[in-house]
Each structure stands twice: as structure tokens, then as C-alpha cells.
C-alpha positions as a printed Julia matrix, in Angstrom:
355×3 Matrix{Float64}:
 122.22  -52.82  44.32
 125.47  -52.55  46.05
 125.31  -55.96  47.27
 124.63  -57.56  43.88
 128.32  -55.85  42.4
 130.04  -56.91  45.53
 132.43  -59.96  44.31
 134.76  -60.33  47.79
 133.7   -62.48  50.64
 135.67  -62.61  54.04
 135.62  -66.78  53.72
 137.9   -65.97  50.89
 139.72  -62.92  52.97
 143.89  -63.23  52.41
 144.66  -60.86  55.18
 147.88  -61.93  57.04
 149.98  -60.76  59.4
 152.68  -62.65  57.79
 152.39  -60.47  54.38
 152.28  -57.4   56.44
 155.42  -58.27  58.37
 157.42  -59.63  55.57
 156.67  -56.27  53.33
 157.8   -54.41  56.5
 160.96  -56.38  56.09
 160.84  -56.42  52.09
 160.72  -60.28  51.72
 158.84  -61.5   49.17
 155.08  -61.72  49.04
 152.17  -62.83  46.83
 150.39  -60.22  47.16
 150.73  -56.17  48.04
 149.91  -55.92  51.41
 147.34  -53.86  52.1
 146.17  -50.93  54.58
 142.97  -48.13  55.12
 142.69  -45.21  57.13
 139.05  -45.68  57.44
 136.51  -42.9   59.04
 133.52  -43.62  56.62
 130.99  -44.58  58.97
 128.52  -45.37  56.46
 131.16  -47.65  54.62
 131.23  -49.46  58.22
 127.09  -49.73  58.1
 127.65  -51.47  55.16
 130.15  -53.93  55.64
 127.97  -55.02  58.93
 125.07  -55.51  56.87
 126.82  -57.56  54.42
 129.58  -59.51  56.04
 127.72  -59.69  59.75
 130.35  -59.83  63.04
 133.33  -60.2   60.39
 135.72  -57.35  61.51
 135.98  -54.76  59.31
 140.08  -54.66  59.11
 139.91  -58.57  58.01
 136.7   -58.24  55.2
 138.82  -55.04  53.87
 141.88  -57.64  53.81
 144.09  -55.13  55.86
 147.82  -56.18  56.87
 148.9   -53.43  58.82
 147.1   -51.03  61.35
 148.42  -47.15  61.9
 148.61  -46.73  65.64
 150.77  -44.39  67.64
 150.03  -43.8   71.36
 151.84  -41.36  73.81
 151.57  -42.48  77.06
 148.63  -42.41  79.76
 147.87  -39.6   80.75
 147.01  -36.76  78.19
 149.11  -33.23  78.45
 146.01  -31.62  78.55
 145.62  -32.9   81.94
 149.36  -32.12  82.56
 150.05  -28.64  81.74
 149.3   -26.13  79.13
 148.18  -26.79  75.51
 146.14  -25.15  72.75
 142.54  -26.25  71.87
 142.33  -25.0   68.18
 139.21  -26.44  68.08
 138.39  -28.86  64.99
 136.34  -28.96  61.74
 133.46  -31.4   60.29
 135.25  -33.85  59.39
 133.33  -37.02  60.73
 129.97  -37.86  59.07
 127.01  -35.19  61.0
 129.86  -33.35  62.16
 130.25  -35.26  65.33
 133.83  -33.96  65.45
 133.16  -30.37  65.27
 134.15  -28.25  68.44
 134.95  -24.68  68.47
 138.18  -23.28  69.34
 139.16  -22.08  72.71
 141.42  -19.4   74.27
 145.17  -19.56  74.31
 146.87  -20.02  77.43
 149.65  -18.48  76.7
 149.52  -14.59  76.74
 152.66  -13.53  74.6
 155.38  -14.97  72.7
 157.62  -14.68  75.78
 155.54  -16.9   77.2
 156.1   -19.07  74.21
 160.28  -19.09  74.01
 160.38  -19.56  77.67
 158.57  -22.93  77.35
 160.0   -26.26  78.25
 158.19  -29.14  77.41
 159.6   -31.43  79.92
 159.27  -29.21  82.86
 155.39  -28.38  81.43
 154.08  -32.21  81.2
 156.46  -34.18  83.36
 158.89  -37.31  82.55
 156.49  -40.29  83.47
 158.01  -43.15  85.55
 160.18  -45.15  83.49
 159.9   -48.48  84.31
 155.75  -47.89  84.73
 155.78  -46.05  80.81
 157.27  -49.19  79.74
 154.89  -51.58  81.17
 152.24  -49.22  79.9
 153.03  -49.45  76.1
 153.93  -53.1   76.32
 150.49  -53.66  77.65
 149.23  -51.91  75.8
 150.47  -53.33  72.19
 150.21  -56.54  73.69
 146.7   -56.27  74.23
 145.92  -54.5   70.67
 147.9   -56.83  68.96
 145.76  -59.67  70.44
 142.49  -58.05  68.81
 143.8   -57.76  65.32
 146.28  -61.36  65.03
 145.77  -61.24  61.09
 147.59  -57.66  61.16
 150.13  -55.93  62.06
 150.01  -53.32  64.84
 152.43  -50.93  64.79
 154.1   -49.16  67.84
 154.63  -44.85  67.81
 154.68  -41.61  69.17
 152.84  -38.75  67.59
 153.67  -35.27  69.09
 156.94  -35.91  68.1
 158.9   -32.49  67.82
 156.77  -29.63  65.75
 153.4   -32.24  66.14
 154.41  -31.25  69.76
 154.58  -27.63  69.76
 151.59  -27.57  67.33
 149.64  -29.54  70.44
 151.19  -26.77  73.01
 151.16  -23.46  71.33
 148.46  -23.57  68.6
 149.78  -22.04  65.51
 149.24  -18.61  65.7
 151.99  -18.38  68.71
 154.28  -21.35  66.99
 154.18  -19.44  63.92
 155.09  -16.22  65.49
 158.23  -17.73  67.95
 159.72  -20.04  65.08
 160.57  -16.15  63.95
 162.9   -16.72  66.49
 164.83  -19.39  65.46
 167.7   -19.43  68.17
 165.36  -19.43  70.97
 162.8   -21.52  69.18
 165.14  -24.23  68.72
 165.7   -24.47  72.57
 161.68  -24.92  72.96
 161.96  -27.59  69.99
 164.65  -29.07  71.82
 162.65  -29.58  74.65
 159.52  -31.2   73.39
 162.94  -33.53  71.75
 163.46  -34.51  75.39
 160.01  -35.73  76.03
 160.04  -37.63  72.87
 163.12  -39.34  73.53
 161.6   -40.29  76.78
 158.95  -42.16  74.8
 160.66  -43.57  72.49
 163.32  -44.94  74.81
 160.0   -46.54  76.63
 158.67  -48.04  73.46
 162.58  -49.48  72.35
 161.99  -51.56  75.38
 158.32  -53.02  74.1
 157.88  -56.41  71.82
 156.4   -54.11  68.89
 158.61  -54.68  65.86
 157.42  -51.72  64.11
 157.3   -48.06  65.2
 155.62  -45.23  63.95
 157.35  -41.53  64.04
 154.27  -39.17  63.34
 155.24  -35.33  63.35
 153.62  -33.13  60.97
 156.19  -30.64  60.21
 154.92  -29.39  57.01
 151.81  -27.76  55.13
 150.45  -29.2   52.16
 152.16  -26.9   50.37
 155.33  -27.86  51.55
 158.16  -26.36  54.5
 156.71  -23.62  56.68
 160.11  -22.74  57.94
 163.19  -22.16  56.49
 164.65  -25.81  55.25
 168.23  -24.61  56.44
 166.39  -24.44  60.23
 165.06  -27.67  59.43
 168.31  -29.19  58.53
 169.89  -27.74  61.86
 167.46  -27.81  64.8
 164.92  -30.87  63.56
 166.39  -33.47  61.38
 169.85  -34.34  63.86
 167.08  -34.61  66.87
 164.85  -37.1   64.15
 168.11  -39.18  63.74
 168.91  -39.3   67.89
 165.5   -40.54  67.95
 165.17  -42.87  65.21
 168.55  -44.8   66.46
 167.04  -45.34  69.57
 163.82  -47.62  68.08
 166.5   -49.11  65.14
 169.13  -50.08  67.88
 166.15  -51.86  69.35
 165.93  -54.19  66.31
 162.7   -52.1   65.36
 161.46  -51.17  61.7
 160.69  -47.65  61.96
 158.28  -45.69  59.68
 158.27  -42.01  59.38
 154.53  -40.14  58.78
 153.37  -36.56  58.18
 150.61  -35.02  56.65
 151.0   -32.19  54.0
 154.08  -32.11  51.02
 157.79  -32.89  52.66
 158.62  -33.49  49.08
 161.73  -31.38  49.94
 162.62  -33.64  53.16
 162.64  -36.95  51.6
 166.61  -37.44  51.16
 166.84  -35.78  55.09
 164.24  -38.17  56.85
 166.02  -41.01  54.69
 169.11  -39.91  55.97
 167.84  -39.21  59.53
 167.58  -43.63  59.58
 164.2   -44.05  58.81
 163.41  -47.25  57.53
 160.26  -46.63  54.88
 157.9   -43.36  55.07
 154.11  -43.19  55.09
 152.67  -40.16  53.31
 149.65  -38.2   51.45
 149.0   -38.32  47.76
 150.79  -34.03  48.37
 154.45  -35.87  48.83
 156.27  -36.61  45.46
 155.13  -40.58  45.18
 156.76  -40.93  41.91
 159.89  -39.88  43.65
 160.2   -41.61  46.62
 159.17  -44.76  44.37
 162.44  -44.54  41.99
 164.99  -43.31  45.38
 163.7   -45.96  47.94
 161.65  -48.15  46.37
 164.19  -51.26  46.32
 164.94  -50.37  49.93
 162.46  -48.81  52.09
 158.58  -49.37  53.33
 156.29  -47.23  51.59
 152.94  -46.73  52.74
 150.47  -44.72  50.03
 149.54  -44.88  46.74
 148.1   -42.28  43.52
 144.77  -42.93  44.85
 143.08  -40.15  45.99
 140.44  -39.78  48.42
 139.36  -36.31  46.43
 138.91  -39.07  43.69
 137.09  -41.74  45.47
 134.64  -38.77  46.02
 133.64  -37.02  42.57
 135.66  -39.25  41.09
 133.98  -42.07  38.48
 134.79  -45.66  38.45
 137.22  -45.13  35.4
 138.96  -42.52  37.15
 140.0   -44.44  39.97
 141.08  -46.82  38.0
 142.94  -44.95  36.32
 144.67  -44.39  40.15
 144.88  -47.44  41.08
 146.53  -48.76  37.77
 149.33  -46.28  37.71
 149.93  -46.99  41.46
 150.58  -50.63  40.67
 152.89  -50.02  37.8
 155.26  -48.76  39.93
 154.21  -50.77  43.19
 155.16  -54.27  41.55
 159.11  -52.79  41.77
 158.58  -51.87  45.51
 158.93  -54.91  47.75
 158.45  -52.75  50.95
 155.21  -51.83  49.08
 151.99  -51.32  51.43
 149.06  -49.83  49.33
 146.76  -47.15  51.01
 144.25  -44.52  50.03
 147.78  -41.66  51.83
 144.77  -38.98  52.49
 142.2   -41.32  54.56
 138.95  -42.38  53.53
 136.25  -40.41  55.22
 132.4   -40.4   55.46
 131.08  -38.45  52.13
 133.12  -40.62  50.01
 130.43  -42.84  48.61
 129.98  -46.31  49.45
 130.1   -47.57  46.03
 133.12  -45.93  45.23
 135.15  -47.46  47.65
 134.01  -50.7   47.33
 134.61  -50.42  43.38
 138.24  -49.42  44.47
 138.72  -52.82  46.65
 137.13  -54.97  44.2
 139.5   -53.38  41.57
 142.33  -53.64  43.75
 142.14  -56.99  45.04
 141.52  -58.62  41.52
 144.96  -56.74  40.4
 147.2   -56.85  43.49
 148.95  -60.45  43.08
 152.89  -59.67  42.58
 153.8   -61.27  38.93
């Protein structure tokens, strides 16, 4: 039955990188380009059994690929970090893994961190080599998209990875100190990035996850004084490089829009919790933005006039957006139902030409 209402073949696939470059750039295109965060396993199954060896980014017409990487060698294998262990998330619960001890014993423990001195500065010259290899070669499997350069453990993504959040929680009480630890997972970030500035990428992804969905877990003035200046030392480094760079976080920075605009970033990818209607009237005419209204609660228990309903009111305002690059922001995992997301493309890709 689901074959029979599928209307999209990949012979007819409009995937480009060219689309996905130019919105990057905001140059005209005739389309919406076009991305997924895709975990759906069964959505996978499918598109093999329809569409054969095709791969899956070119039958879902994708123009850009999320992909941060931070270096070689794991800090897990480095030095200290937190194992909060993880939820069901993947379909059977594949994922799931229970959480382990902290290492660290107090909150002294914590404020006397330094990231740098924990994990090491790699070799310079060999980090470079490593990422340009390393988009290089990722680039070469996907030609019809673009691949983006990043970094995720940026700055609090960082101290989330080290400390777990019981302990981060309990030192950010200490904000002087605190910022010195911040500071120093900042030093091993600009190490990075300085590494990727020197790569062939042309885009860069900034992940840190510095909020909760229901917006700042510290106080915004901290924010503004220990974590946005270090976001715009780092973001000059990959823009001086000639580099488009993207800013992403989970949960609602609703609140930090106008400071990670003002930080440099060039366009900011984001979950259906962030103000879209917001960002859309501020930066639309000038910055990349990577979401949309649809939500993946939606695609779920949703029905097909409900995400239409999504998609419709996405594209209202997307049509104004020439930086525009339309994604379900909050993934698309396994117990969303097959036929759901394939009404969404086939509603989507009948209604994405630009006018």
C-alpha cells in the first residue's frame, strides 16, 4: 500500500549540491533546498525496498548534510568525562545504556578543571591534515550535497561532556570560577576551530547546546559576559577563513537569537522550541536558516492534514527566506510512521519550487 501512494522516483531526484551551496550563500534557487536528520530505521528499510542501492540522502532529495567532528581521538580516552548514560531513542532501544559513576568527587574538583590541561592540544599541523581528510573523503561520498565542517563540544556542549549535569549545574553557582573552567574548554575549541579554518570545507557548523527546551539555564547576564564574546572569538576565526558558519543547539535560545547574530554567525539551525516566526522576520533576508514548523511530535500522532497544515505555514514564510533550508528542526526518529513521512516529502516536494 505504501508503494502504490509513493509519486517520487530518484530518476527524477533534483538534489544538488549547487542549490545547497547557493542557499548557503543566499543566491537564488528554484527550489528550497532541502535537509533530514534521519534515525528512522524502518523509513531506511523502506526506501531500500523501493528505490534499491539509490542512497538514501539523494531519493530524499537532500542538499546539505549536518556533520561536526572533533578530532581523532575521543576525550574519553584522554581524560575525565561523564557517562550520563542515554535513553531509547533508536528503534529496539539499541541506544540505551545506563549511566555510570562520576569521576569527579566534589565541586572543587569541578572549578579546578581545565579542559586543555585534561584532554591535551593535539598536534597542529597533524589536526589539520586530519579534518581535511577527513571532509575530503566525506565530501567525495555525498557529491550531490553539501557536507558541512564543525565542532560540537563547543563551550557548555563541553562541560556537559566533562562534568555531567548534576556537577555543571552545581559549579555554574559559581559563576566567577565557573567562567575560568568555561574559558578553558574555549581554549580547546579555538584549537579546533583554528584547525578546521585551515580545511577546504566552506561551511562550518558551531554545535553547543547551551540551553533547555525551556529556554536559559543560567542567568542571561552570565551568558552575555562569559559565553557569547568567546562565541564571537571563535566564529571570526572560521569567517576570516572565507567560511559560512552556522550556529546549532537543541532546546529554546529564543532569548539568544539577537546575541548569536551578533556573535557573527552567519544563519542558525534550530528545533521547532526556538521562536521560528521570529528569526524568519529578523534574519530572514540575511541569514541561513535551517528548520521549519514541522514537527516530528506531528509526523507521529499527527494526521496527513495536520502536517500539512505544518508544512504550508512553513512555506509561507520560507518563499521570503533565500538562505532558506527546510528540515523536520527536532529529527525524524524510528516510531514516526513510515507513511507519515513519506506523505510529508511527497507534500513537500510538489510545493517547494520558489515562485
Amino acid at each position: 500500500m505504501l508503494r502504490g501512494r509513493i509519486r517520487f522516483f530518484p530518476a527524477q531526484a533534483r538534489m544538488s549540491y549547487r542549490i545547497g551551496i547557493d542557499t548557503i550563500h543566499l543566491r537564488p534557487t528554484p527550489r528550497l533546498a532541502h535537509t533530514e536528520y534521519c534515525t528512522s530505521d524502518p523509513l531506511k528499510r523502506h526506501f531500500r525496498r523501493v528505490f534499491g542501492d539509490v542512497r538514501f540522502e539523494d531519493a530524499f532529495e537532500m542538499d546539505f548534510i549536518w556533520h561536526t567532528d572533533d578530532g581523532p581521538v575521543p576525550w574519553s580516552q584522554r581524560g575525565r568525562t561523564t557517562d550520563m548514560g542515554h535513553a531509547a531513542f533508536l528503534e529496539a532501544g539499541t541506544d540505551m545504556r545506563p549511566p555510570k559513576p562520576c569521576p569527579f568527587a566534589d565541586i572543587d574538583e569541578v572549578l579546578a578543571f581545565d579542559a586543555v590541561a585534561e584532554y591535551g592540544l593535539p598536534d597542529f599541523d597533524d589536526l589539520v591534515a586530519w579534518y581535511e581528510n577527513l571532509y575530503r573523503t566525506r565530501q567525495a561520498q555525498f557529491p550531490e550535497q553539501v557536507l558541512t565542517g564543525g565542532y560540537y563540544k563547543t563551550i557548555v556542549s563541553g562541560a556537559i561532556e566533562a562534568f555531567g549535569w548534576d556537577m555543571l549545574l552545581q559549579a555554574a553557582g559559581y559563576r566567577q570560577e565557573f567562567e575560568r573552567v568555561l574559558d578553558s574548554f574555549f581554549r580547546l575549541s579555538m584549537h579546533h576551530f583554528r584547525a578546521w579554518a585551515k580545511t577546504s570545507a566552506p561551511v562550518f557548523i558551531c554545535h553547543d547546546d547551551f540551553v533547555w527546551t525551556s529556554g536559559p539555564f543560567m542567568a542571561p547576564d552570565f551568558y552575555r559576559s562569559a559565553i557569547f564574546p568567546r562565541y564571537a572569538e571563535l566564529f571570526a576565526v572560521i569567517r576570516k577563513a572565507g567560511k559560512k558558519l552556522l550556529f546549532c543547539s537543541d532546546g529554546c535560545f529564543t532569548a539568544f537569537i539577537d546575541d548569536v547574530a551578533a556573535a557573527g554567525a552567519d544563519g542558525f539551525i534550530f528545533e521547532p522550541l526556538t521562536s521560528f516566526d521570529y528569526i524568519v522576520r529578523r534574519y530572514g533576508q540575511t541569514h541561513v536558516i535551517v528548520s521549519s514548523l514541522v514537527d516530528c511530535r506531528t509526523l507521529t500522532f499527527g494526521t496527513p492534514a495536520d502536517i500539512r497544515r505544518e508544512i504550508d505555514a512553513t512555506l509561507e514564510r520560507a518563499f521570503q527566506c533565500p538562505g532558506f533550508i527546510f528540515a523536520v528542526g527536532n529529527h525524524i526518529p524510528s516510531n514516526v510512521p513510515v507513511e507519515n513521512v513519506m506523505f510529508y516529502f511527497d507534500y513537500l516536494r510538489k510545493h517547494w519550487t520558489r515562485p
